[in-house]
OpenMM code with the backbone's topology and positions (N, CA, C; nanometers):
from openmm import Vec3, app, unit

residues = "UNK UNK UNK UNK UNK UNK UNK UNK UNK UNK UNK UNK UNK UNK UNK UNK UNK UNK UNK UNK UNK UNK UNK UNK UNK UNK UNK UNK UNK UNK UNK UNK UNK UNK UNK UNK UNK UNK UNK UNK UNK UNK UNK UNK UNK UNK UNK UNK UNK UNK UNK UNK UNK UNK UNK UNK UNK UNK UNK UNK UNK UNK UNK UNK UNK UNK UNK UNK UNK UNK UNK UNK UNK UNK UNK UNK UNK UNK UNK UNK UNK UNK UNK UNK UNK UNK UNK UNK UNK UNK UNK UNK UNK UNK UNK UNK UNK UNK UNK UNK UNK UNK UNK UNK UNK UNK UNK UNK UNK UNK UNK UNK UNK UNK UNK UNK UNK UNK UNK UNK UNK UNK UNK UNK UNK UNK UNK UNK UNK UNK UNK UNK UNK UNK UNK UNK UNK UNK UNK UNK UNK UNK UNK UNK UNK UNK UNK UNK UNK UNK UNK UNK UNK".split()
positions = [
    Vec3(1.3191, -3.5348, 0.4194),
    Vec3(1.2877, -3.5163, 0.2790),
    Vec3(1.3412, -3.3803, 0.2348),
    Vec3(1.4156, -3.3463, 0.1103),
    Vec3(1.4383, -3.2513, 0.0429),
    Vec3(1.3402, -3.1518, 0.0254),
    Vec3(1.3651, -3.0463, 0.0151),
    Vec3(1.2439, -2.9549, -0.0169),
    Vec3(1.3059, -2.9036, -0.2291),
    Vec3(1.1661, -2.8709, -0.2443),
    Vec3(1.1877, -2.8538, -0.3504),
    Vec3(1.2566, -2.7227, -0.3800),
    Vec3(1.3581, -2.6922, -0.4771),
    Vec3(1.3988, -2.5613, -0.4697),
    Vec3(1.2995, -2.4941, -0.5837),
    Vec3(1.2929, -2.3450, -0.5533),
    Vec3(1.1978, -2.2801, -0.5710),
    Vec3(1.1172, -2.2809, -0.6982),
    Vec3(1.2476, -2.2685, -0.8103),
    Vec3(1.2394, -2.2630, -0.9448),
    Vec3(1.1429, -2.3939, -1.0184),
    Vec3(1.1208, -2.4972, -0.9380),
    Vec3(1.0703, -2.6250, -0.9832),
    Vec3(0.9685, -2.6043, -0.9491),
    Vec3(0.8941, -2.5479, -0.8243),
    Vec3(0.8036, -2.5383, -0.7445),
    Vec3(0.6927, -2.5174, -0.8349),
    Vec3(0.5705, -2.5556, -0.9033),
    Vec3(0.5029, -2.4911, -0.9804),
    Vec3(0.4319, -2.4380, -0.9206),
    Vec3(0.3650, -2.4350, -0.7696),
    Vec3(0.3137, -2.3564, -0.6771),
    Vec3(0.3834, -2.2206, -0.6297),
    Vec3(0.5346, -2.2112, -0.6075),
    Vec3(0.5945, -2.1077, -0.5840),
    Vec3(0.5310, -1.9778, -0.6379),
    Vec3(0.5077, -1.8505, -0.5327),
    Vec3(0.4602, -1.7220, -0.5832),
    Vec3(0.5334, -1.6686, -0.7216),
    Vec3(0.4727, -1.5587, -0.7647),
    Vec3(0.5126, -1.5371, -0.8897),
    Vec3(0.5983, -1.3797, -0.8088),
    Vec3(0.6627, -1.3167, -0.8033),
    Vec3(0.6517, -1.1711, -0.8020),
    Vec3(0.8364, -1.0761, -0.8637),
    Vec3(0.8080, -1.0005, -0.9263),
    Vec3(0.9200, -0.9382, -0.9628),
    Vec3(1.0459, -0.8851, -0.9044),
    Vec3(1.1380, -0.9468, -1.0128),
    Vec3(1.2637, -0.9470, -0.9597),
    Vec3(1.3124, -0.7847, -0.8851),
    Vec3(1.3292, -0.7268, -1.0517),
    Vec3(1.3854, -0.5936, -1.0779),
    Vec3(1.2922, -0.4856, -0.9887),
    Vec3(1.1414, -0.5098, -1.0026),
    Vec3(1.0277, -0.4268, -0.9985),
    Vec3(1.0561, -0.4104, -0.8627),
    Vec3(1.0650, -0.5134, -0.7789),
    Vec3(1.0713, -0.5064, -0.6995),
    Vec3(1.1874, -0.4192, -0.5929),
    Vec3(1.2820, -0.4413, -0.6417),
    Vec3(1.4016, -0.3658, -0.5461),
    Vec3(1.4181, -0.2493, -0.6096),
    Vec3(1.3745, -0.1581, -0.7479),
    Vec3(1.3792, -0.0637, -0.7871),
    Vec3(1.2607, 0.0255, -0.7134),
    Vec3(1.1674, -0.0176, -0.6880),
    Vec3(1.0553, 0.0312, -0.6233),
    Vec3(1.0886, 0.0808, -0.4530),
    Vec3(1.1537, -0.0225, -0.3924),
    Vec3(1.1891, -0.0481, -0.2430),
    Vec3(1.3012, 0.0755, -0.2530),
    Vec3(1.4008, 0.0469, -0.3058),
    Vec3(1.5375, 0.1916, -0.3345),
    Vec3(1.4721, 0.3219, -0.3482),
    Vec3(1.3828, 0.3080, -0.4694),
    Vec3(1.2974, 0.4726, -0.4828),
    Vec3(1.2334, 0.5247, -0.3389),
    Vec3(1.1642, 0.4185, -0.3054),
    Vec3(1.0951, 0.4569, -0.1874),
    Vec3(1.1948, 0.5177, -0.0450),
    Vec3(1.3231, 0.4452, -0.0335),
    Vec3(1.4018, 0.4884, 0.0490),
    Vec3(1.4448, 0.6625, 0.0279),
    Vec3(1.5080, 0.6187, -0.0893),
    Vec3(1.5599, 0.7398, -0.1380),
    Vec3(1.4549, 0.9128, -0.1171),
    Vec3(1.3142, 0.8426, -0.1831),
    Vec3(1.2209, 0.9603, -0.1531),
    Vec3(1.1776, 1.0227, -0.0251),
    Vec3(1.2060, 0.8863, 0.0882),
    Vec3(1.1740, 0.9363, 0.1962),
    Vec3(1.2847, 1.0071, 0.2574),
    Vec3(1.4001, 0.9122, 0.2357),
    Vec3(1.5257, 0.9977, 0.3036),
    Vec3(1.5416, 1.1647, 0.2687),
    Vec3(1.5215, 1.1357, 0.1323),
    Vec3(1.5420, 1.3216, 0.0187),
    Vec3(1.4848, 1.4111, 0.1043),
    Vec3(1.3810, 1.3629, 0.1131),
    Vec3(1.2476, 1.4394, 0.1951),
    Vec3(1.2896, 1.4985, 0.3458),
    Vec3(1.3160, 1.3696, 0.3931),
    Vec3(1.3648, 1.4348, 0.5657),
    Vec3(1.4247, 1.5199, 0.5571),
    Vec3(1.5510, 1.4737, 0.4695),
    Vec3(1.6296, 1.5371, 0.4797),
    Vec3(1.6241, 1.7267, 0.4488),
    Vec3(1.5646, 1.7053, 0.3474),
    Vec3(1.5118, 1.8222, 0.2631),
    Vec3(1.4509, 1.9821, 0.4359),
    Vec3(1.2936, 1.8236, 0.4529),
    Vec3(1.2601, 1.9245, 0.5580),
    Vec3(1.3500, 1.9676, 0.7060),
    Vec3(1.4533, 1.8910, 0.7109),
    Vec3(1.5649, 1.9428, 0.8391),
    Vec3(1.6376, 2.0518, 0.8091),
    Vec3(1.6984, 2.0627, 0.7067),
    Vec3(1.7639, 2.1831, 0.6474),
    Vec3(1.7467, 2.2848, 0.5713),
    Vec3(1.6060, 2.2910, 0.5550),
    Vec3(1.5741, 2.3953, 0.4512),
    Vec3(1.5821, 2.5326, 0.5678),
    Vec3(1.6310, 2.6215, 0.5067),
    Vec3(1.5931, 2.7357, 0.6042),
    Vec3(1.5488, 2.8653, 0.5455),
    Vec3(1.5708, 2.9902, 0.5892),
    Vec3(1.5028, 3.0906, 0.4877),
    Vec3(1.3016, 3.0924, 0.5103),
    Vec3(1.2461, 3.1422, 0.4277),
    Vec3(1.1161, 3.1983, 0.3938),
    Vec3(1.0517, 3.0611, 0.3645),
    Vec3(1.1142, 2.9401, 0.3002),
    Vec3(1.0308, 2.8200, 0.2986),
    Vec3(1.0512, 2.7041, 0.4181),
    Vec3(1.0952, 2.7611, 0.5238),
    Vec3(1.0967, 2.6685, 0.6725),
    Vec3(0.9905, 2.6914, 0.7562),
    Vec3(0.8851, 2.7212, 0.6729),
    Vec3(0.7589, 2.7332, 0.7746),
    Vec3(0.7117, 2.5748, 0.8478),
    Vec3(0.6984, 2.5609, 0.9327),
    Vec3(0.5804, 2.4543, 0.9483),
    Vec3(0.5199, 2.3930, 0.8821),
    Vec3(0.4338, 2.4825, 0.7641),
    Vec3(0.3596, 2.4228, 0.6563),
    Vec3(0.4267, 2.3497, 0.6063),
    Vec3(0.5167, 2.3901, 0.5273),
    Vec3(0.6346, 2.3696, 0.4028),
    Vec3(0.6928, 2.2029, 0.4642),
    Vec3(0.7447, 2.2175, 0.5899),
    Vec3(0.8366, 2.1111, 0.5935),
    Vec3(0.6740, 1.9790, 0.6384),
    Vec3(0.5946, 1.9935, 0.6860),
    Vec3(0.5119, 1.8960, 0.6949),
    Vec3(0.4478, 1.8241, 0.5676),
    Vec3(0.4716, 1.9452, 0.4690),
    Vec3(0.3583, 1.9065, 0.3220),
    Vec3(0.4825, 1.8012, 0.2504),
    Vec3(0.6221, 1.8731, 0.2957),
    Vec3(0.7203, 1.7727, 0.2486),
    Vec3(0.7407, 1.6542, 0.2994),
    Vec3(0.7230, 1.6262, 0.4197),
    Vec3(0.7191, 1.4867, 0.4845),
    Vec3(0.6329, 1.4228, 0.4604),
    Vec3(0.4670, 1.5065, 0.4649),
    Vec3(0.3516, 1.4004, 0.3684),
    Vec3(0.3825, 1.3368, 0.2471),
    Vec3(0.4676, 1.4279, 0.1792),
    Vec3(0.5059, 1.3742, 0.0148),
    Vec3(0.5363, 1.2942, 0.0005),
    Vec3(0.6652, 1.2816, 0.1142),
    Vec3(0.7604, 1.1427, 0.1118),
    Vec3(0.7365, 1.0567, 0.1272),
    Vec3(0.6106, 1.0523, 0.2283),
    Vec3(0.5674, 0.9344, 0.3146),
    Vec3(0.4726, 0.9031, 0.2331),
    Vec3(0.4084, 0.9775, 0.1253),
    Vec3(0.2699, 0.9441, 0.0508),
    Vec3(0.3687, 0.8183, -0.0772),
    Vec3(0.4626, 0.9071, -0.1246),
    Vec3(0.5605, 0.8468, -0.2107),
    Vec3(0.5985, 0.7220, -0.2267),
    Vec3(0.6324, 0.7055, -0.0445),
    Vec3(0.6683, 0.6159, -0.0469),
    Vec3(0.6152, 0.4894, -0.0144),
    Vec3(0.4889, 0.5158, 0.0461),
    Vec3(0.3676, 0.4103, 0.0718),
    Vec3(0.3587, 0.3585, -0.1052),
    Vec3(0.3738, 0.4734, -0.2034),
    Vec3(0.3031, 0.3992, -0.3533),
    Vec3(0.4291, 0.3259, -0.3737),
    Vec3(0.5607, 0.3568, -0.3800),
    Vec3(0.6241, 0.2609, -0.4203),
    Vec3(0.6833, 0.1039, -0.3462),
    Vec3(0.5973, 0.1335, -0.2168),
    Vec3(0.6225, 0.0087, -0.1371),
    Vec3(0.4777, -0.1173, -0.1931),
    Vec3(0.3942, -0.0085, -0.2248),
    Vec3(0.2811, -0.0633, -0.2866),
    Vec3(0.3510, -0.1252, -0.4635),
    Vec3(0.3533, -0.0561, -0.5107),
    Vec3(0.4330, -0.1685, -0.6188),
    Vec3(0.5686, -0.2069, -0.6038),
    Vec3(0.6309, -0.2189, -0.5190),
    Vec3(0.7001, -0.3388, -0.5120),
    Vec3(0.6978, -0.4525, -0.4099),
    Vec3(0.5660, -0.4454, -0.3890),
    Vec3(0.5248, -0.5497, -0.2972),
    Vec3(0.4173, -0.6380, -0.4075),
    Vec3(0.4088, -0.6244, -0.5308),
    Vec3(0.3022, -0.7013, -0.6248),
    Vec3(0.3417, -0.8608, -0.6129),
    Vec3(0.3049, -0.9433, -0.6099),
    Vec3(0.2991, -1.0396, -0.5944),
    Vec3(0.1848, -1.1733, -0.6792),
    Vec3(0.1932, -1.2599, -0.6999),
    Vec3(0.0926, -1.3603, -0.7140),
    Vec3(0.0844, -1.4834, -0.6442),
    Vec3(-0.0050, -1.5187, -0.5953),
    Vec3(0.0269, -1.6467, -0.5311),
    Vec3(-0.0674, -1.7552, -0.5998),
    Vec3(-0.0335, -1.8743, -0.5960),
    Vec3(-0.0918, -1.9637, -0.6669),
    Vec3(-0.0709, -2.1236, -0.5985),
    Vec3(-0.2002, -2.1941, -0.5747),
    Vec3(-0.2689, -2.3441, -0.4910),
    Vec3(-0.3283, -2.4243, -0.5920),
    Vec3(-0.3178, -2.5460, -0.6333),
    Vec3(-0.3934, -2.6366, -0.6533),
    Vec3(-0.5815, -2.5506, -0.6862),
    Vec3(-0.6175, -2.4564, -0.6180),
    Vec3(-0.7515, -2.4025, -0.5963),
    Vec3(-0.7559, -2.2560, -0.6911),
    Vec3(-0.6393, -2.2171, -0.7496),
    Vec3(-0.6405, -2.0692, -0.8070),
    Vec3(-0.5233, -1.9658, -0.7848),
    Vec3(-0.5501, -1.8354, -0.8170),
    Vec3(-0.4203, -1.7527, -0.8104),
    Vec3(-0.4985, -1.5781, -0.6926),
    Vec3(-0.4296, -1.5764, -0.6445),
    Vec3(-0.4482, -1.4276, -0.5887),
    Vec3(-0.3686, -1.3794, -0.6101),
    Vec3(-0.4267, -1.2435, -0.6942),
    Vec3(-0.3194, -1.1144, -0.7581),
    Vec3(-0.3082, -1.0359, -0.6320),
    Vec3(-0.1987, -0.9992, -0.6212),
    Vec3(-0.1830, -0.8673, -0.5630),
    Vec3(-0.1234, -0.7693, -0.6322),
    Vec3(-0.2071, -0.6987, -0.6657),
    Vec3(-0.0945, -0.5528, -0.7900),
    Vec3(-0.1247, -0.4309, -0.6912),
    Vec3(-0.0559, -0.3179, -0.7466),
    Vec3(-0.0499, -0.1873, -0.6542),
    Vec3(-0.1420, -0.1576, -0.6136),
    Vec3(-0.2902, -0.1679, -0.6685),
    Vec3(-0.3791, -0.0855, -0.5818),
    Vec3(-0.5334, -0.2249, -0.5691),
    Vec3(-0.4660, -0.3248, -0.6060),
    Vec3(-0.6471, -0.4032, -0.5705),
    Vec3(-0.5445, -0.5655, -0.5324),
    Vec3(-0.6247, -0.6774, -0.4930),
    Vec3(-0.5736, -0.7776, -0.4615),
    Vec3(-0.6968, -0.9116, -0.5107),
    Vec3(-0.7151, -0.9604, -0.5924),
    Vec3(-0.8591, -1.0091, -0.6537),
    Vec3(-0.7882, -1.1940, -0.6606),
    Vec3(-0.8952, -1.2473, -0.6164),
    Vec3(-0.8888, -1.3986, -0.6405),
    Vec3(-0.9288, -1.4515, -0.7348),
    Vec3(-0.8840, -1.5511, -0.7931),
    Vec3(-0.9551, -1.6474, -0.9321),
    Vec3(-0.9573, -1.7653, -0.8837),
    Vec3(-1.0310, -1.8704, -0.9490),
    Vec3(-1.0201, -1.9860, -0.9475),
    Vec3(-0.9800, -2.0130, -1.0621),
    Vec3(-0.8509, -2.1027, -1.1151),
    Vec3(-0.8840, -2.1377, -1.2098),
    Vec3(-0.9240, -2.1745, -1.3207),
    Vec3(-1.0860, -2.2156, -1.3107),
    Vec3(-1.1787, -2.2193, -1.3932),
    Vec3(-1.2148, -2.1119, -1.4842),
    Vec3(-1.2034, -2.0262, -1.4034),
    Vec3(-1.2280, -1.8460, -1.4104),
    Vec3(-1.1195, -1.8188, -1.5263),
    Vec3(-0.9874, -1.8622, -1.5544),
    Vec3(-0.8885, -1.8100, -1.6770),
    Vec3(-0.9242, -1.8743, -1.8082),
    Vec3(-0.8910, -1.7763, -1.8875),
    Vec3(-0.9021, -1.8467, -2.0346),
    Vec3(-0.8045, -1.8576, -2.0827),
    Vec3(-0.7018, -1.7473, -2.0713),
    Vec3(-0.6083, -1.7558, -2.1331),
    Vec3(-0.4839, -1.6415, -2.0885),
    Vec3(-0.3632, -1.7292, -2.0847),
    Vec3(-0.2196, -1.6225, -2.0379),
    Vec3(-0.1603, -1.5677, -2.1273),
    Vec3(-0.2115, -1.4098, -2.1717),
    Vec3(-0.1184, -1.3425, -2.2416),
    Vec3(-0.0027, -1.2752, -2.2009),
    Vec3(0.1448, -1.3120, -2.2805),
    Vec3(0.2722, -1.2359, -2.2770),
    Vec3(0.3252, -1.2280, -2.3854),
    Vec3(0.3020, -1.1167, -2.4948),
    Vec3(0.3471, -1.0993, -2.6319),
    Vec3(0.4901, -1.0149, -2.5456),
    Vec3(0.5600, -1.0316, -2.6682),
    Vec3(0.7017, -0.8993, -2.7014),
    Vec3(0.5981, -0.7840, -2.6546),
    Vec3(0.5419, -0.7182, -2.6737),
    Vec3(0.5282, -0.5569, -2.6384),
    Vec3(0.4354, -0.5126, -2.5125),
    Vec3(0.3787, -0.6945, -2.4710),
    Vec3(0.3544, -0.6767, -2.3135),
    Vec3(0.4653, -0.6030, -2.1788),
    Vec3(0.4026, -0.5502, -2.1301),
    Vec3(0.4835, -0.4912, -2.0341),
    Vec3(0.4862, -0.5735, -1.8641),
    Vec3(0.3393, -0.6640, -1.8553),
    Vec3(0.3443, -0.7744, -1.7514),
    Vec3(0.2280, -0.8822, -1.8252),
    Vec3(0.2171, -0.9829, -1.7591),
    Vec3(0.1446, -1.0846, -1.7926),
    Vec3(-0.0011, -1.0420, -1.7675),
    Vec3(-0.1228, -1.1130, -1.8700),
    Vec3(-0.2436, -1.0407, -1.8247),
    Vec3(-0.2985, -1.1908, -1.8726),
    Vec3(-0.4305, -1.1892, -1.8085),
    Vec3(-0.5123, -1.2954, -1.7991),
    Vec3(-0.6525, -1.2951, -1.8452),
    Vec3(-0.6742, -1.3466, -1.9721),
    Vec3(-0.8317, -1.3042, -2.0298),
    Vec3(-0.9461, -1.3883, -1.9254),
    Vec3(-1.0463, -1.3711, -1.8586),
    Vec3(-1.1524, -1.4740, -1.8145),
    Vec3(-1.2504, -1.4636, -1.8760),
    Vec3(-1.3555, -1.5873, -1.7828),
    Vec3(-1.4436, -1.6357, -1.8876),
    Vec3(-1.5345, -1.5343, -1.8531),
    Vec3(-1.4902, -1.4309, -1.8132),
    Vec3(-1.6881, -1.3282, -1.7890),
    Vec3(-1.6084, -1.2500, -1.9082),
    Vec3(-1.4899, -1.2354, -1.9500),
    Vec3(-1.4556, -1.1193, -2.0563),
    Vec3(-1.3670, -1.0693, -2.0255),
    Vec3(-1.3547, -1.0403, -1.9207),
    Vec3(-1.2900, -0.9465, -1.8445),
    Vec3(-1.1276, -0.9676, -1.7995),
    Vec3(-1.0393, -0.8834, -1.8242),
    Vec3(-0.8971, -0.9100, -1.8576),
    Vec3(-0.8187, -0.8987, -1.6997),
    Vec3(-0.7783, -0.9616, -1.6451),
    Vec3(-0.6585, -0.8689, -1.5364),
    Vec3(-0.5107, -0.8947, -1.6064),
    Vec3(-0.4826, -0.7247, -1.5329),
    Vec3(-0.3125, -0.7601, -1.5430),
    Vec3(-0.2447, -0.8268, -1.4212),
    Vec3(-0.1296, -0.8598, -1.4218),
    Vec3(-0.0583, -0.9699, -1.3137),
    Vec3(0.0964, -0.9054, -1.3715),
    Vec3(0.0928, -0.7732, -1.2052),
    Vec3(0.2316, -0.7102, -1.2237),
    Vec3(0.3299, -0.7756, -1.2112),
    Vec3(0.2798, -0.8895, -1.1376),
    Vec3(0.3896, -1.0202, -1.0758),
    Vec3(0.5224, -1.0693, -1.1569),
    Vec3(0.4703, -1.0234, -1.2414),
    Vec3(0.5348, -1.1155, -1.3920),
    Vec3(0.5731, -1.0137, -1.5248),
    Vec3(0.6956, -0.9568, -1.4829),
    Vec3(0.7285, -0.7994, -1.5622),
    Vec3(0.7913, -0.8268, -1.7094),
    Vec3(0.8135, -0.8000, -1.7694),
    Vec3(0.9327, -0.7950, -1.9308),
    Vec3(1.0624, -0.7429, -1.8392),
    Vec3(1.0827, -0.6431, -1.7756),
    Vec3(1.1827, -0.6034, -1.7165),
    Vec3(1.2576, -0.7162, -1.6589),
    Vec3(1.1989, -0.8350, -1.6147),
    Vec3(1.2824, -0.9450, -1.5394),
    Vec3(1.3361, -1.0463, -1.6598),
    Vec3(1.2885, -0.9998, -1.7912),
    Vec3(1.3982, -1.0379, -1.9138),
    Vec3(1.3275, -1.2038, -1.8920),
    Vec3(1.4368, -1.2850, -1.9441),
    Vec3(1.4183, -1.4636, -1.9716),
    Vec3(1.3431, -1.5194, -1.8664),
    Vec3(1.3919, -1.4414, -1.6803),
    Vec3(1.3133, -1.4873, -1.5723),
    Vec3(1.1445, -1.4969, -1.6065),
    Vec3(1.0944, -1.3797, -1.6685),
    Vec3(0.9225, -1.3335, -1.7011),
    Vec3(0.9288, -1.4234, -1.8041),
    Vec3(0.9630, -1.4702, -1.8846),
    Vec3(0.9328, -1.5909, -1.9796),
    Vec3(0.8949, -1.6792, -1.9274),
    Vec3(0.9798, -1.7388, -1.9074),
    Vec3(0.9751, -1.9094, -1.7821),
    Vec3(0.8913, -1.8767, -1.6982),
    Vec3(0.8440, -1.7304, -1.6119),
    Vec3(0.7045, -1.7384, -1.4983),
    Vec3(0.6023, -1.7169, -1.6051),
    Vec3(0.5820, -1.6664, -1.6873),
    Vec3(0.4733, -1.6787, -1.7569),
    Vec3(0.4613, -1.7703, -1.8410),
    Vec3(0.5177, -1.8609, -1.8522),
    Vec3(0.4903, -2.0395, -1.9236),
    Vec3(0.4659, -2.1316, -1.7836),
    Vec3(0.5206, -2.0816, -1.7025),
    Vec3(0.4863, -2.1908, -1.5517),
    Vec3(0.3173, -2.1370, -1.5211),
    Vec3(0.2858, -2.0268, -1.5667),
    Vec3(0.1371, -1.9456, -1.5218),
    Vec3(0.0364, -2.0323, -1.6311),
    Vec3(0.0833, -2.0261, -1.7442),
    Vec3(0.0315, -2.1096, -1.8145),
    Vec3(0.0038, -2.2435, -1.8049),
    Vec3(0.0663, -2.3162, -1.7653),
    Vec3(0.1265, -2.4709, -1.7674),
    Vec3(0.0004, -2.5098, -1.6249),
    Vec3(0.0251, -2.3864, -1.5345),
    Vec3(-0.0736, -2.4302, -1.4469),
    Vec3(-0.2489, -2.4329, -1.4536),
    Vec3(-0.2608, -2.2518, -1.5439),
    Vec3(-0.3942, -2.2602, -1.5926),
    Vec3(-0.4300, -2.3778, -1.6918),
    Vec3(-0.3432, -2.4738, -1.7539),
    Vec3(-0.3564, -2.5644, -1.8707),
    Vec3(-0.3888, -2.6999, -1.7820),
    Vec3(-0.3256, -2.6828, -1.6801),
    Vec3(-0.3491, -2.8150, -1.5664),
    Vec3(-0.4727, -2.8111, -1.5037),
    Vec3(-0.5095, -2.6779, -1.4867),
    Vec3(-0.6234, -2.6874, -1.3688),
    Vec3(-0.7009, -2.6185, -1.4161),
    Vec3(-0.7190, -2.5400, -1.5526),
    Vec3(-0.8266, -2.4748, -1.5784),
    Vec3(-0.9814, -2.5369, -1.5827),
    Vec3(-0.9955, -2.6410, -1.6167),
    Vec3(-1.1499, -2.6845, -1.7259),
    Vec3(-1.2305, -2.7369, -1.5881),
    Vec3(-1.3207, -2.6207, -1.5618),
    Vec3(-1.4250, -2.6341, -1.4911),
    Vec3(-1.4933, -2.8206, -1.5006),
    Vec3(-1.5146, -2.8688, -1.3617),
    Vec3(-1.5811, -2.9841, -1.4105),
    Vec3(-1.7047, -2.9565, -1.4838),
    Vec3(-1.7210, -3.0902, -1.4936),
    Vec3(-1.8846, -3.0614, -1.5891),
    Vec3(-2.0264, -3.0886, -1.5030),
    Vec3(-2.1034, -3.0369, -1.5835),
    Vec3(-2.2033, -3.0663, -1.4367),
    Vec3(-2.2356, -3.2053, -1.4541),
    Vec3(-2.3072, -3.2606, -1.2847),
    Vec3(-2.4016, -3.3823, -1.3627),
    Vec3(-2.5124, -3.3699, -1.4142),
    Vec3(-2.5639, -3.4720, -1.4505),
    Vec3(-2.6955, -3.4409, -1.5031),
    Vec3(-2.7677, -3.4923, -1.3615),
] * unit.nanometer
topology = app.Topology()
chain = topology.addChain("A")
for resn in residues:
    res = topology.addResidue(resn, chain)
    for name in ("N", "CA", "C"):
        topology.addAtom(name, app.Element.getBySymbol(name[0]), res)
């Protein structure tokens, strides 16, 4: 049997194109700058201190930008798990009300039914027409699977 290619997949993860490899490059770059920085510095700022506080930097640096460009969403028949830079939170479904992506959104955000809004870095403006089409497939799915059953009596 064929597998489905990705783009059809309405299960396929959500996560950013651009965000992603701009984040991964920075992070290289900061760490490399850094080594590099602390191997050759010489003079009055080659203390010990100096070149360790610079390697923490890099390495602190670069943990955050491996952290956002690792954002992701994943999404089952059962709900979506966000992963954004600093938290990773599950929904069911039931739990969304509604998928906002206006023009002056910067990623997709999700109103629920306690009130309460998340954003979903997964899904950037930066990825242009791609963030359209994932945020109508985000939709299409909360529209499929949102409505809590009802109770019985």
């Amino acid at each position: 049997m064929a597998s489905v290619p990705r783009d059809t997949d309405p299960y396929a993860s959500f996560y950013p194109r651009w965000g992603r490899a701009v984040a991964l490059v920075l992070a290289a770059i900061l760490l490399g700058g850094c080594i590099i920085i602390a191997v050759v510095v010489e003079g009055p700022m080659a203390s010990a201190g100096n070149r360790a506080s610079l390697l923490g930097f890099g390495a602190f640096s670069a943990f955050l930008m491996w952290r956002l460009g690792g954002v992701r969403a994943d999404v089952n028949p059962q709900g979506i798990t966000i992963r954004n830079a600093g938290s990773t939170r599950r929904l069911d479904w039931a739990q969304i009300v509604a998928v906002r992506f206006s023009p002056d959104d910067a990623w997709v955000r999700l109103d629920l039914s306690d009130g309460d809004t998340v954003s979903v870095l997964a899904v950037q403006r930066a990825d242009g027409a791609r963030s359209e089409a994932q945020a109508r497939r985000l939709a299409a799915l909360v529209a499929a699977h949102g409505e809590a059953p009802e109770p019985r009596p």
